[in-house]
N, C-alpha and C positions, 0 to 999 in steps of 0.2 A: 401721099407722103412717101410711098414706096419709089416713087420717080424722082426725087429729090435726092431719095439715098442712094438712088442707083447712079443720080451726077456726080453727087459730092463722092462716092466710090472711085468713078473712071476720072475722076482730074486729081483727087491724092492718090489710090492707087491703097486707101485704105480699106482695113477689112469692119466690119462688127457683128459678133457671132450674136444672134438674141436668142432665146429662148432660157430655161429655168435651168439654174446649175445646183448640184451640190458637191460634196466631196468625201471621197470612198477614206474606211477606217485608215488604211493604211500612206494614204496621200496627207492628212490631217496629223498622222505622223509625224512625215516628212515634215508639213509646213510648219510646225508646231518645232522640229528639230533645226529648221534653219532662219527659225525666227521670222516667218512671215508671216502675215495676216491676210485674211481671207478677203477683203479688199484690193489686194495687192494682187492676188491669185484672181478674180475676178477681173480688173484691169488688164492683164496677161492674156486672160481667156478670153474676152470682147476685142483689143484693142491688136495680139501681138501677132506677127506673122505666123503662116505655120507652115512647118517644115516637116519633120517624122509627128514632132509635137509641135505644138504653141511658143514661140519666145518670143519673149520682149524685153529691149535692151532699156539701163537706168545707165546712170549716171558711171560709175563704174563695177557693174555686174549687168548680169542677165539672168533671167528664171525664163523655165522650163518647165511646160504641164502636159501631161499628157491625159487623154482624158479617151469618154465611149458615151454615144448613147443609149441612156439606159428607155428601152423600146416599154416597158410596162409602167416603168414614171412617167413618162414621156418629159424627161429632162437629162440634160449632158451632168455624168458625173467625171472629176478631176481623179485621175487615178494615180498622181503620182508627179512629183515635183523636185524640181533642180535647181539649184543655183550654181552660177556661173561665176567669178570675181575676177576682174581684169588683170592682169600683171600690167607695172609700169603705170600706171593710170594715177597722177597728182590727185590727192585730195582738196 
């Protein structure tokens, strides 16, 4: 299965992070202050490119996580989260 993902990788050019996530007090904050859900943060974190952090572009915004992992969970915690709104962008 791991050869399969490593085609479908090199011909989209996509990413998908796996392993177990959760999300630090202060990023649960954030999410909770800009109105996302932890599906949404999830999607970002598997699916979105990464740059300093994680983004992934919607329809007219972007979110932004950045995250660590945590070596004694042995899982990625989200440590913090952004949203981005497009100017000019038709609804």
């Amino acid at each position: 299965m791991g050869i399969l993902k490593d085609i479908f990788r090199q011909i989209t050019g996509g990413s998908f992070r796996e392993g177990k996530l959760s999300i630090s007090y202060w990023a649960s904050i954030q999410m909770r202050d800009l109105r996302l859900n932890m599906d949404t943060l999830e999607d970002v974190f598997r699916h979105g490119r990464k740059v300093t952090t994680i983004v992934q572009d919607y329809q007219n915004y972007s979110i932004s996580i950045g995250y660590r992992w945590d070596e004694n969970k042995k899982q990625y915690v989200i440590t913090s989260v952004r949203l981005y709104k497009r100017e000019g962008v038709r609804k």
